[in-house]
C-alpha positions as CSV (number, residue, x, y, z in Angstrom):
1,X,-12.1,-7.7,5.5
2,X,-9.3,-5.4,3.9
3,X,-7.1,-7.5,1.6
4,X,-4.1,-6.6,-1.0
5,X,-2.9,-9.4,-2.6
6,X,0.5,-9.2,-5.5
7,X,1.7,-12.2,-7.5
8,X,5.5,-12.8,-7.7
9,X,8.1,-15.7,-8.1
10,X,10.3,-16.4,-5.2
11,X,13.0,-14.2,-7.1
12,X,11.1,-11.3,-6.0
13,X,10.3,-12.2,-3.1
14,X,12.2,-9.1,-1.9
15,X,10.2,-6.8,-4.3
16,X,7.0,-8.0,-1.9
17,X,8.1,-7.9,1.5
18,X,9.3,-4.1,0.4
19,X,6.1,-2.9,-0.6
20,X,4.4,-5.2,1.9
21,X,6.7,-2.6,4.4
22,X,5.7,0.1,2.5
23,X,1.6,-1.3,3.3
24,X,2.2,-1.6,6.7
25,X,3.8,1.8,7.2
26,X,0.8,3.8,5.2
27,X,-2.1,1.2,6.3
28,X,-1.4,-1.2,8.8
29,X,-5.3,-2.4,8.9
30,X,-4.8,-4.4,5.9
31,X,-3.5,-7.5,5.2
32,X,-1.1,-8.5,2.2
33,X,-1.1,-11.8,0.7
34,X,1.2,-12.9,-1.7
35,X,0.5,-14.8,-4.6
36,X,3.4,-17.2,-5.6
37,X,4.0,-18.8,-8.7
38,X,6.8,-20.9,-7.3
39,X,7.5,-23.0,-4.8
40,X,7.5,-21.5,-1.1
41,X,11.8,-21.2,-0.6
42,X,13.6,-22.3,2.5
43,X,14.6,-19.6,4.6
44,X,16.3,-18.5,8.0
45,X,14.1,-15.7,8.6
46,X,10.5,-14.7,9.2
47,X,8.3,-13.8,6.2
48,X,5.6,-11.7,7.8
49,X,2.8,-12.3,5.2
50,X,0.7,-14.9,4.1
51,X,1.8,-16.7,1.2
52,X,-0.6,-18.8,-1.1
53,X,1.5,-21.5,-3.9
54,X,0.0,-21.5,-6.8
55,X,-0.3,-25.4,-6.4
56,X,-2.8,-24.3,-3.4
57,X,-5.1,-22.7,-6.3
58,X,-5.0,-24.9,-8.9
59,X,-3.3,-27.8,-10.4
60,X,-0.1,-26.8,-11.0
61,X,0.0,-27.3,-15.2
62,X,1.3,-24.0,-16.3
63,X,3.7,-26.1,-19.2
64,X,0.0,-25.7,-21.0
65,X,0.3,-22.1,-21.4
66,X,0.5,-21.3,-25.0
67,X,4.3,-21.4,-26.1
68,X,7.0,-21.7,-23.4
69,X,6.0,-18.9,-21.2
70,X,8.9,-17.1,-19.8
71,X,8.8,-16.3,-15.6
72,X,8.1,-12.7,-16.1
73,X,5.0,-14.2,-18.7
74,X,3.7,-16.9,-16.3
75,X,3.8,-14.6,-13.4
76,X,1.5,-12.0,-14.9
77,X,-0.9,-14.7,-17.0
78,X,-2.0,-15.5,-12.9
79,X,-2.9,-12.3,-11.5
80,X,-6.7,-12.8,-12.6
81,X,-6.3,-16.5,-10.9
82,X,-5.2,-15.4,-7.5
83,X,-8.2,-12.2,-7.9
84,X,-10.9,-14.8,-8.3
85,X,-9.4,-17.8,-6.1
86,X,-9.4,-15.0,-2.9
87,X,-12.4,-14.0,-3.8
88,X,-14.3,-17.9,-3.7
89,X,-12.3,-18.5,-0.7
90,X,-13.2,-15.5,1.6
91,X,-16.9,-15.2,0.8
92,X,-16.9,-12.2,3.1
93,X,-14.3,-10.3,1.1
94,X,-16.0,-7.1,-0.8
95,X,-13.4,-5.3,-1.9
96,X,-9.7,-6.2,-3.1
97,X,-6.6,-4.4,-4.4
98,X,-4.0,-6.2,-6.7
99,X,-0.5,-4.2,-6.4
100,X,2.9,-5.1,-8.5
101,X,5.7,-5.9,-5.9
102,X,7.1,-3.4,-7.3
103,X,4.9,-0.8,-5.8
104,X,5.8,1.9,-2.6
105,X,2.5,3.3,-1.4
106,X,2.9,6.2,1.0
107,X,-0.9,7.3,1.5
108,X,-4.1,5.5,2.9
109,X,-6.0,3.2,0.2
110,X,-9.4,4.5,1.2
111,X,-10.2,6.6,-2.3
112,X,-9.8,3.5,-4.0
113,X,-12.1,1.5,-1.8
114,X,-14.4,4.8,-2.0
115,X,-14.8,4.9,-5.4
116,X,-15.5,0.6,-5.5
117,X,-18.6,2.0,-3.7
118,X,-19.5,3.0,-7.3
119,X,-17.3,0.9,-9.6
120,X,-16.2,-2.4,-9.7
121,X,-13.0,-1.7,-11.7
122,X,-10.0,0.7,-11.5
123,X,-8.1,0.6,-13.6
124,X,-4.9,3.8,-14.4
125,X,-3.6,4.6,-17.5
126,X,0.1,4.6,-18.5
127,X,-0.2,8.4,-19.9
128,X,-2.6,11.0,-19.8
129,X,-1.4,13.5,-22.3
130,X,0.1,13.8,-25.6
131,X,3.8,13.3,-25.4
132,X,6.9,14.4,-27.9
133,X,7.5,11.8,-30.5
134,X,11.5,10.7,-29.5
135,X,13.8,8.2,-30.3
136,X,13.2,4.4,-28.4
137,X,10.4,6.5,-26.1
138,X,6.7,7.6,-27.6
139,X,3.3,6.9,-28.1
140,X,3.5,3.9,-30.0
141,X,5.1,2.1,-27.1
142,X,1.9,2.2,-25.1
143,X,-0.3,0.4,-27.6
144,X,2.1,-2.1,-27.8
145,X,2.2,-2.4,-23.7
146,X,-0.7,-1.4,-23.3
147,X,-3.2,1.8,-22.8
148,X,-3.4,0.3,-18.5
149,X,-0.8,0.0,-16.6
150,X,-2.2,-3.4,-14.4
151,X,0.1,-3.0,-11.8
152,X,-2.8,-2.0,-9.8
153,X,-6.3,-2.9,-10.6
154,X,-9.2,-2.2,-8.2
155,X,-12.1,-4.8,-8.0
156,X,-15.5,-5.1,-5.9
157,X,-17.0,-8.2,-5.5
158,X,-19.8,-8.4,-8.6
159,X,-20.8,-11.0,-11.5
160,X,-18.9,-8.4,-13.9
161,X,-16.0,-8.7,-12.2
162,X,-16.0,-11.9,-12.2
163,X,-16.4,-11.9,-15.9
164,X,-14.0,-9.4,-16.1
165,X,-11.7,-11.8,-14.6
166,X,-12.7,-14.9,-16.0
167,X,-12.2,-13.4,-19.7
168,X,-8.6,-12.3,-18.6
169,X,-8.0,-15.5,-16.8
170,X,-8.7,-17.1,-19.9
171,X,-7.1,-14.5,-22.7
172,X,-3.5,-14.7,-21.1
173,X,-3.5,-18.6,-20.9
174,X,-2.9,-18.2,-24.4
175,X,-2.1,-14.5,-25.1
176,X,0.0,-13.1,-22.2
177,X,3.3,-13.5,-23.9
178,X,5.6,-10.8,-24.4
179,X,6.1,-9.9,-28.8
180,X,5.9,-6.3,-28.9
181,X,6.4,-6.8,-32.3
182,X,3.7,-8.6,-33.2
183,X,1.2,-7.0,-30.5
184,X,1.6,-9.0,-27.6
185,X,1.8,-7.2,-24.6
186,X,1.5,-9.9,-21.9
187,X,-1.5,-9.5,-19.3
188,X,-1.7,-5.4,-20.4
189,X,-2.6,-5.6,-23.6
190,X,-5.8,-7.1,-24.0
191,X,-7.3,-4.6,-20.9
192,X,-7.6,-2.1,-23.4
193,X,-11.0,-3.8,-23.9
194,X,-11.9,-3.6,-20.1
195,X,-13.8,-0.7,-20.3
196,X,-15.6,-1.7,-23.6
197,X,-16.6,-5.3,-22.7
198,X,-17.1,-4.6,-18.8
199,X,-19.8,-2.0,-16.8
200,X,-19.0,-0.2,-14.1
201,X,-15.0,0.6,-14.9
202,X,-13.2,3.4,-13.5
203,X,-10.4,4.8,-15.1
204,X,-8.8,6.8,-12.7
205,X,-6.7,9.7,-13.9
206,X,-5.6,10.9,-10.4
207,X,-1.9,11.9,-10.6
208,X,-1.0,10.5,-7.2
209,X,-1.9,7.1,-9.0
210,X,1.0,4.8,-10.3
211,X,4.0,7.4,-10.9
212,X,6.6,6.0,-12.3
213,X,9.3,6.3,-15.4
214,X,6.8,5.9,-18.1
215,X,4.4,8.9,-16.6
216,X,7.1,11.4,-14.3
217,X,7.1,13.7,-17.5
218,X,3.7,15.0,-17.3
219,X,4.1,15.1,-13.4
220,X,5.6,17.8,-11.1
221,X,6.8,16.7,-7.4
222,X,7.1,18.6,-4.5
223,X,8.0,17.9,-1.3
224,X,5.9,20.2,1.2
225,X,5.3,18.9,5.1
226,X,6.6,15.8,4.5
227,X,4.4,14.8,2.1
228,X,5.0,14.5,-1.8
229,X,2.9,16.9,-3.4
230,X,2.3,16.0,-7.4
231,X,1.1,18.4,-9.9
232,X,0.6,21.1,-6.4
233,X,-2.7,19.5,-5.7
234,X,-2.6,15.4,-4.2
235,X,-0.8,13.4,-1.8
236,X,1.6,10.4,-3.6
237,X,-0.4,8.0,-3.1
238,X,1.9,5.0,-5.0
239,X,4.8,4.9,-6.5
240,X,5.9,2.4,-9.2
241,X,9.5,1.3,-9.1
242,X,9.6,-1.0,-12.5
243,X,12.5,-1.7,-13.5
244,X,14.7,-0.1,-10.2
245,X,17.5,-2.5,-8.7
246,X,19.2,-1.8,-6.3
247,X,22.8,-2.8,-8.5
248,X,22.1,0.6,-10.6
249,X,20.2,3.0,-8.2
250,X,21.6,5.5,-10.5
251,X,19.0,4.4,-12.8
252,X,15.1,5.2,-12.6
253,X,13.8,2.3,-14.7
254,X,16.5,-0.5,-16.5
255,X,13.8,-0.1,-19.5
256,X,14.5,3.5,-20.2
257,X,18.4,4.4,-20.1
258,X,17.8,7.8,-20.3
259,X,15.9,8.1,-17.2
260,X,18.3,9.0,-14.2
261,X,17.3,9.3,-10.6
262,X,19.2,12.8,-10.3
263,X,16.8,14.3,-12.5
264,X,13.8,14.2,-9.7
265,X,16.0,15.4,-6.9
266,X,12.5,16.3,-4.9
267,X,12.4,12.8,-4.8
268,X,15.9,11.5,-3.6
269,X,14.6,10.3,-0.1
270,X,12.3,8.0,-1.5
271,X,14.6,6.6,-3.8
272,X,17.0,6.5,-0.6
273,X,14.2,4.8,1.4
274,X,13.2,2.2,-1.3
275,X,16.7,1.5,-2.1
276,X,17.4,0.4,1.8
277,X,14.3,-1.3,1.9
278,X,15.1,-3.7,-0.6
279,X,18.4,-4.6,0.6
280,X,17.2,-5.0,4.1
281,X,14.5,-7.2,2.5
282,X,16.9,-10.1,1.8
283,X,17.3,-8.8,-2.0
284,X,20.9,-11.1,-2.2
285,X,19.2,-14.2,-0.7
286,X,16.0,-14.5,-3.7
287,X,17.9,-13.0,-6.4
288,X,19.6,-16.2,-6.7
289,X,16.5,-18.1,-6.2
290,X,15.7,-20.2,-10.0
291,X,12.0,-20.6,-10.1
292,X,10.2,-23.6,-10.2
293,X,7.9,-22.9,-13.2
294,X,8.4,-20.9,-16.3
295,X,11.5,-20.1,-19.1
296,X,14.4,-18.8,-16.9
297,X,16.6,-17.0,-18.6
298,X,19.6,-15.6,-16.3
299,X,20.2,-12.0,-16.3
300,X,21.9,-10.3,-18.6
301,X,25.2,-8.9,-18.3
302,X,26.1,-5.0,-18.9
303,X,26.8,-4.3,-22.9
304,X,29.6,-2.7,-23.8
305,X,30.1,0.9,-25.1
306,X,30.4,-0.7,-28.6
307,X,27.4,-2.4,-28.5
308,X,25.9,0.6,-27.1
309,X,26.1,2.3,-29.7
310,X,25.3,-0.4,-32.4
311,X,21.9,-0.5,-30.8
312,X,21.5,3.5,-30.3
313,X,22.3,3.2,-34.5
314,X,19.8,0.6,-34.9
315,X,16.7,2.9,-32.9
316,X,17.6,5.5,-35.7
317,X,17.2,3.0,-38.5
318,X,13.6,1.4,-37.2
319,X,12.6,5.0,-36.9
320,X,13.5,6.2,-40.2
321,X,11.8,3.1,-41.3
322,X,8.7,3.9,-39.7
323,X,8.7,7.1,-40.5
324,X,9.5,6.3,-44.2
């Protein structure tokens, strides 16, 4: 059986039939089921994937999560529940990839089922070399998000994943909130124990892994027959659009300003591609959408230049702070 499955709310929706598009296109042998933290919406149109409610897992009590978990917090605190609920219900299921919805993947999966021969987690890291210390953008960031980036974890059916799961299950039922002040990094954080507490765990420092806003620096792209070529030697395999919309297309990620499409023209088709996808993908219809479960807060609206520049002050004043 060959199984991806993502977790979402019916807001983003659009982000999972896109890379469920994307799946199809680069590995149409496998299925993708999505994982939703929300009730299943009402629509006029033909989702082409299996979805699973959360209220088909479990009771649906997610109020008991420590605090008032945001829908961005209670999202994430269920990716471990969906990974072990697929695995109890399809006994015959070996091997499974979780993927954001924010994922494009271009190339064939079959490395990362290879090396579950020999692992039973894979796990990527956000960076894999030193980087210059910078205003709102350094190394710091990543211990407060997280050394992983768990938009894609690889797992192979085993009693240590299964504790591997279980403990994560558990930690973000009371720990997968988002204070990057005081250390909380919502289901990243606490991964950075993975490979300490858990055999068999691949971190996989591939460069045609997960690039995306937070990694492209340390990353060349060509384009050569087709094909994406990164750092001259392997094949994109995924890319990881966090923080793209399709309202600002002029912008990478909406989490770092100073990242702007134009400065990767190799990879303006892709953009282009993605871009269309999610439009085509019914992004107007379940942006609207309120989810059922979780703090919604609506989107914010565009500061203005003054305020722009009260916050580009206040970076300068945390880091000479931190510094002092």
């Amino acid at each position: 059986m060959k199984l991806i499955y993502t977790v979402c709310t019916a807001n983003y929706l659009y982000q999972a039939l896109t890379m469920g598009e994307s799946l199809q296109k680069s590995n149409p042998d496998y299925e993708l089921i999505i994982g939703l933290v929300d009730e299943i919406p009402v629509t006029n149109f033909e989702i082409p994937y299996k979805i699973i409610p959360i209220s088909e897992v479990q009771e649906v009590n997610l109020a008991g999560f420590k605090g008032e978990y945001t829908v961005m917090e209670v999202a994430t605190a269920c990716k471990p529940i969906f990974g072990l609920y697929l695995f109890e219900k399809y006994p015959d299921l070996d091997k499974l990839i979780y993927f954001d919805t924010d994922l494009w993947i271009l190339e064939s999966v079959e490395p990362i089922i290879k090396n579950l021969d020999t692992f039973d987690i894979i796990l990527t890291p956000h960076i894999t070399q030193p980087i210059d210390l910078q205003e709102q953008w350094n190394e710091k960031q990543f211990l407060n998000a997280g050394l992983y980036n768990t938009g894609f974890v690889g797992m192979k059916r085993s009693e240590n994943t299964f504790k591997f799961l279980n403990w994560w299950k558990t930690h973000l039922k009371d720990y997968g909130y988002y204070d990057f002040c005081n250390g909380m990094g919502i289901d990243q954080l606490c991964v950075n124990f993975a490979p300490i507490f858990y055999e068999k765990v691949l971190i996989e420092y591939s460069p045609a892994y997960n690039l995306a806003y937070w990694n492209i620096h340390e990353r060349t792209v060509d384009f050569v027959n087709g094909k994406y070529l990164i750092n001259g030697k392997e094949n994109l395999l995924f890319f990881h659009f966090s923080g793209y919309s399709p309202e600002k297309p002029e912008l990478l990620s909406r989490h770092i300003k100073t990242s702007k499409t134009s400065y990767y023209p190799t990879l303006n088709s892709l953009f282009e591609i993605y871009n269309t996808a999610l439009l085509k993908n019914h992004y107007q219809f379940f942006k609207k959408i309120i989810p059922a479960y979780g703090k919604y807060t609506p989107p914010k609206k565009e500061r203005n230049i003054v305020f722009q520049l009260i916050e580009k002050a206040a970076w300068k004043v945390m880091n000479f702070i931190d510094n002092f």
